[in-house]
C-alpha positions as CSV (number, residue, x, y, z in Angstrom):
1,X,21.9,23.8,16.0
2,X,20.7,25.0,13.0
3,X,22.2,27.9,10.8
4,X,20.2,30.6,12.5
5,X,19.7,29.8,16.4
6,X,19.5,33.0,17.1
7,X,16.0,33.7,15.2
8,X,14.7,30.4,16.0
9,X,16.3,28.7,18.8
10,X,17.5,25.1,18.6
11,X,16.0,22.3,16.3
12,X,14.0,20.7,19.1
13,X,12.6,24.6,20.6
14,X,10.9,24.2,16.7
15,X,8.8,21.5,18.5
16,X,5.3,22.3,19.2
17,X,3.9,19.4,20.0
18,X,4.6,15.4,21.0
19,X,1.9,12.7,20.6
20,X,3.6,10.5,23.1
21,X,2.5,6.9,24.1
22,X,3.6,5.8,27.9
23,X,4.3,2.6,29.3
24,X,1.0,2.2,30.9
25,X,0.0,2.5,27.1
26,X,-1.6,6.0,27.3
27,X,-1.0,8.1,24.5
28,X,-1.2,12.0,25.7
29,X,0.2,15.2,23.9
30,X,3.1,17.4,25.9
31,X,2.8,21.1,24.9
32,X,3.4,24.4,26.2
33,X,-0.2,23.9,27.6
34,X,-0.1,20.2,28.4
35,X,1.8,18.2,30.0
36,X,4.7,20.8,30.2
37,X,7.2,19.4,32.8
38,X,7.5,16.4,30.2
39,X,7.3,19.2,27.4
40,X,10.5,19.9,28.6
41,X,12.2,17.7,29.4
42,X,11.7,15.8,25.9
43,X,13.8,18.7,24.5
44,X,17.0,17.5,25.2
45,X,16.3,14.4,27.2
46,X,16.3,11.5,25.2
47,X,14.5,8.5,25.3
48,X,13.8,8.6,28.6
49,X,10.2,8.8,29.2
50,X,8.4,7.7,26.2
51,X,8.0,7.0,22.5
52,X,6.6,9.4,20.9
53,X,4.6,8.8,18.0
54,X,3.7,12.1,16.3
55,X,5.8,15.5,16.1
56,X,4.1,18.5,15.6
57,X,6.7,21.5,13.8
58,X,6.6,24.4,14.1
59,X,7.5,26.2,10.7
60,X,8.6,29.6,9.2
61,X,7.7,31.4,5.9
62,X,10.9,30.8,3.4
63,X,13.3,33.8,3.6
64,X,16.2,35.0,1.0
65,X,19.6,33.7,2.7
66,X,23.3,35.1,1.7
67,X,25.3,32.3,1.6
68,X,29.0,31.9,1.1
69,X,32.0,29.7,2.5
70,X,35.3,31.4,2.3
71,X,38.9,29.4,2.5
72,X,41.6,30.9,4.6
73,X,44.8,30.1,4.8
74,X,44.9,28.5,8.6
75,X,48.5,29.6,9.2
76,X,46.5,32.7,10.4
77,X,44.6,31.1,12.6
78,X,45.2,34.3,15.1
79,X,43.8,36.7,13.1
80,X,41.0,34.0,11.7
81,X,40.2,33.4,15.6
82,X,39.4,37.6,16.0
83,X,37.4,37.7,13.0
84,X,35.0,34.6,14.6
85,X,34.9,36.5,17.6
86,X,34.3,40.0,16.0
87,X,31.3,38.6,14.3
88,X,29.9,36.6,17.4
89,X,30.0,39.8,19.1
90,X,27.9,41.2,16.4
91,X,25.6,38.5,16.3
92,X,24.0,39.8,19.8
93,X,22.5,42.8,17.7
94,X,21.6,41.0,14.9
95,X,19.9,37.4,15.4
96,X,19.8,37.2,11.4
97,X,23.7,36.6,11.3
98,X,24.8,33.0,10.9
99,X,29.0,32.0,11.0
100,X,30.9,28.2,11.3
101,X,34.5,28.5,11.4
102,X,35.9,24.9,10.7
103,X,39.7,24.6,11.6
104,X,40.8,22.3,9.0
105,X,43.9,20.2,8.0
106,X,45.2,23.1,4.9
107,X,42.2,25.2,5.4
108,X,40.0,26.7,7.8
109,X,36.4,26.8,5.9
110,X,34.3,29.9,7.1
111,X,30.5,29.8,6.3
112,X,28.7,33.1,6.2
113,X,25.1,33.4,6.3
114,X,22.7,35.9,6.5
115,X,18.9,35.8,6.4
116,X,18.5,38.3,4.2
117,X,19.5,39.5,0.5
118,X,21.0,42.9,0.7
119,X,22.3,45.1,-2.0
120,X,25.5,45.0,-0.2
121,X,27.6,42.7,1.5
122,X,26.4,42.7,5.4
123,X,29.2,45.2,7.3
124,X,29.3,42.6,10.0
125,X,31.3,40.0,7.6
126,X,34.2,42.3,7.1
127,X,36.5,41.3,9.6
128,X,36.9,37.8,7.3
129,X,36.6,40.3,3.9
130,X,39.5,41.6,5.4
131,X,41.8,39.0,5.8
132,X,44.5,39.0,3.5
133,X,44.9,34.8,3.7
134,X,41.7,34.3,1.9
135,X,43.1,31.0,-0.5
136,X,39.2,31.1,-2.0
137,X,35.6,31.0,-2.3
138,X,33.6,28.0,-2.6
139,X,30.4,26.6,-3.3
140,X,28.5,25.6,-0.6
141,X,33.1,9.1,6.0
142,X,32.5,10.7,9.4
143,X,32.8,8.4,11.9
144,X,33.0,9.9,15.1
145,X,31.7,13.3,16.5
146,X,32.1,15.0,20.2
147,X,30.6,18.2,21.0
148,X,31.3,21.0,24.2
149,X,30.1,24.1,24.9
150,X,32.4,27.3,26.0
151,X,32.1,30.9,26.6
152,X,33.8,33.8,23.7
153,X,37.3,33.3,24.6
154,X,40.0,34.3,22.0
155,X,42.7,32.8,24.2
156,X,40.8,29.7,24.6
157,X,40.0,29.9,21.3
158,X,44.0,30.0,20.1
159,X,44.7,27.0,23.0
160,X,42.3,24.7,21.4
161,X,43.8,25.5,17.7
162,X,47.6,24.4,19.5
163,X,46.1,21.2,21.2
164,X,44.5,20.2,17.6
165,X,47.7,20.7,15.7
166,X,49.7,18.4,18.3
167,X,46.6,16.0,18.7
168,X,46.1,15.4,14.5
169,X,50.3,14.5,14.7
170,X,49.5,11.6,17.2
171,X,46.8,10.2,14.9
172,X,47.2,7.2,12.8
173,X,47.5,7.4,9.5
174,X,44.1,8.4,7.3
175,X,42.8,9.6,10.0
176,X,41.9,13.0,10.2
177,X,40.6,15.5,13.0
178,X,39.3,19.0,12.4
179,X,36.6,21.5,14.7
180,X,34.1,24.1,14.1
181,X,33.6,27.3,16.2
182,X,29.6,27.8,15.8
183,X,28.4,30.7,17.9
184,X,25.5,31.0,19.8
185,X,24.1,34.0,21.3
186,X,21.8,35.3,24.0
187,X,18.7,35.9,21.6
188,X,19.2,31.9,20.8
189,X,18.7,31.1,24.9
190,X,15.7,33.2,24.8
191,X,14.1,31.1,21.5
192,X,13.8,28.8,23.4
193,X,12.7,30.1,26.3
194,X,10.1,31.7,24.6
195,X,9.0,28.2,22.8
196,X,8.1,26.6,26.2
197,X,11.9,25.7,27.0
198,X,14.3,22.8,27.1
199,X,16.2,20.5,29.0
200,X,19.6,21.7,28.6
201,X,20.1,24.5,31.1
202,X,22.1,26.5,28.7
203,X,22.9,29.5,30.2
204,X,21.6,33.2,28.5
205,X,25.2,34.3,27.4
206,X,27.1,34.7,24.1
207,X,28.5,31.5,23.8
208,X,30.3,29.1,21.2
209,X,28.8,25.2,20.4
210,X,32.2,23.7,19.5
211,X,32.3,20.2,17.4
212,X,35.2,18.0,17.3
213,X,35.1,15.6,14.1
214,X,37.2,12.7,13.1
215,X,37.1,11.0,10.1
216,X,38.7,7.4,8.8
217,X,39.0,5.3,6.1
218,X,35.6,3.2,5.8
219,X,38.3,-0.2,4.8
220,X,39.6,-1.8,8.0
221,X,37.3,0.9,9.9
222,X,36.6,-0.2,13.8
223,X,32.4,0.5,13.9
224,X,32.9,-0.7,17.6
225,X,35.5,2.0,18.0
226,X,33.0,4.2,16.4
227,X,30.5,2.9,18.3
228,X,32.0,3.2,21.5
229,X,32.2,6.9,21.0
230,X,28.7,7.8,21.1
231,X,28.1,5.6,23.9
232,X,26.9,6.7,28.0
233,X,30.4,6.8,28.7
234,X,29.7,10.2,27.7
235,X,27.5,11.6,30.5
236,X,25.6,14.1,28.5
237,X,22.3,14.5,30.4
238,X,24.8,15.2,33.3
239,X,25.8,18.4,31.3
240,X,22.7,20.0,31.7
241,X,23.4,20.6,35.4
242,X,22.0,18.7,38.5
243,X,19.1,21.0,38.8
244,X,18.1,19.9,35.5
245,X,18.9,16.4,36.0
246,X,16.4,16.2,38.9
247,X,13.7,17.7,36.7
248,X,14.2,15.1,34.0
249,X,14.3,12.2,37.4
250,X,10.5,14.0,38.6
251,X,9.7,14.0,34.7
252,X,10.6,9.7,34.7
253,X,9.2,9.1,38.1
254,X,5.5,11.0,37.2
255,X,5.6,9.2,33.5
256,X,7.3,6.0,33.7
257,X,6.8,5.1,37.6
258,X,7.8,1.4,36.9
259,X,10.9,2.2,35.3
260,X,10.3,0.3,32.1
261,X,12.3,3.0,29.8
262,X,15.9,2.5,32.4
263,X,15.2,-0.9,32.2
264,X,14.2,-2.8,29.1
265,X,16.6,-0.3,26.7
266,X,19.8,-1.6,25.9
267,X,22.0,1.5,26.5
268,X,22.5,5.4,25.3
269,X,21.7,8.8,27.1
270,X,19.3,7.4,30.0
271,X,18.9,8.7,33.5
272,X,19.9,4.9,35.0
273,X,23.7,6.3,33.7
274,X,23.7,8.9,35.8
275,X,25.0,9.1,38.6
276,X,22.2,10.6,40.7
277,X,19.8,8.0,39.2
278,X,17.8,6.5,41.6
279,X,16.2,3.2,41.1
């Protein structure tokens, strides 16, 4: 996700084209007007199905951005939470809006954005320019990162702030956990929609991309701890939703009708990890 989604959609709806070479050795080119089922299903779905050897980027004229990251004081986290929420709300009338909330150990670091350069400070911003824990205003070793995707909840919003104060005391020493609230709204869905679509069946509500970071010292680090963490334990193509899961199956089976990307790759997001795989 990028720091407007809701102008442009995700980074892989900015793809126009894929030069892709198959299996059988073919090299074709998956488009909006070619080749669109594996189109698609390359927008989102890994390494599934090919290797593609050419992208083809779509790109935007350069625009003025308003750019500043606030520190708040996170012992009111409550009142932080309604701001986020106040301006995700907002952000469904105006797709030029752009807001991270990262809950922090000290902190909570609030990045707001706006694709534009107006005389003024943009209204929708004032819920945070009225906090009265703003701490200051700043200039604009991770090892592990998990993601997962909700809908606008402040009271989910306050339970997840709890469970990451008691989870950071269980952590061992140097280690240190903290999460971002980035919104996404309907106009974001539609991006991508509009762009040919993707894979990951998100559905066409305001919604909020949550990432979960921890970070340890690099000495005496585990990497196959790290490693570990990113591996197909986690069943991400499943989180797209079975529909979407069978597309991606039809996508392999037309493409790749020997198998040869399930097989010969080692491990990571493939369709043999799922459990509706079929051989």
């Amino acid at each position: 996700m990028g720091a407007f989604p809701n102008l442009y959609g995700l980074g892989a709806d900015g793809i126009k084209n894929f030069e892709v070479l198959l299996a059988d050795g073919r090299l074709i080119n998956a488009n909006a007007n070619e080749n669109g089922d594996l189109y698609r299903a390359l927008k989102g779905g890994g390494s599934n199905f090919r290797i593609v050897t050419r992208f083809g980027i779509e790109t935007h004229p350069l625009i003025n951005v308003q750019y500043t990251i606030n520190l708040y004081n996170p012992e009111d986290y409550v009142e932080i939470i309604k701001a986020t929420i106040a301006v995700q709300e907002t952000i469904e009338d105006d797709p030029k809006i752009g807001l991270f909330t990262n809950f922090n150990h000290g902190f909570v670091a609030v990045s707001l954005l706006y694709g534009d350069t107006p005389a003024q400070s943009p209204l929708a911003f004032e819920p945070f320019y009225n906090l009265t824990s703003l701490i200051t205003t700043v200039v604009p070793a991770t090892n592990a990162i998990s993601t997962v995707t909700t809908k606008v909840s402040r009271e989910l919003y306050e339970e997840a702030y709890k469970s990451w104060i008691e989870t950071s005391k269980s952590l061992p020493v140097g280690c240190v956990l903290h999460f971002t609230i980035q919104p996404m709204g309907k106009a974001g869905v539609q991006a991508g929609k509009d762009r040919g679509e993707n894979i990951l069946g998100l559905e066409s509500v305001p919604q909020c991309w949550w990432v979960f970071t921890c970070e340890w010292p690099k000495d005496g680090s585990d990497d196959a701890a790290a490693q570990k963490a990113v591996d197909s334990s986690q069943k991400v193509l499943r989180s797209y939703g079975t529909e979407n899961v069978k597309r991606m199956q039809d996508v392999a089976v037309k493409y790749d009708p020997e198998g040869i990307f399930q097989k010969l790759q080692h491990n990571g997001f493939l369709l043999r990890n799922t459990s509706e795989y079929l051989s």
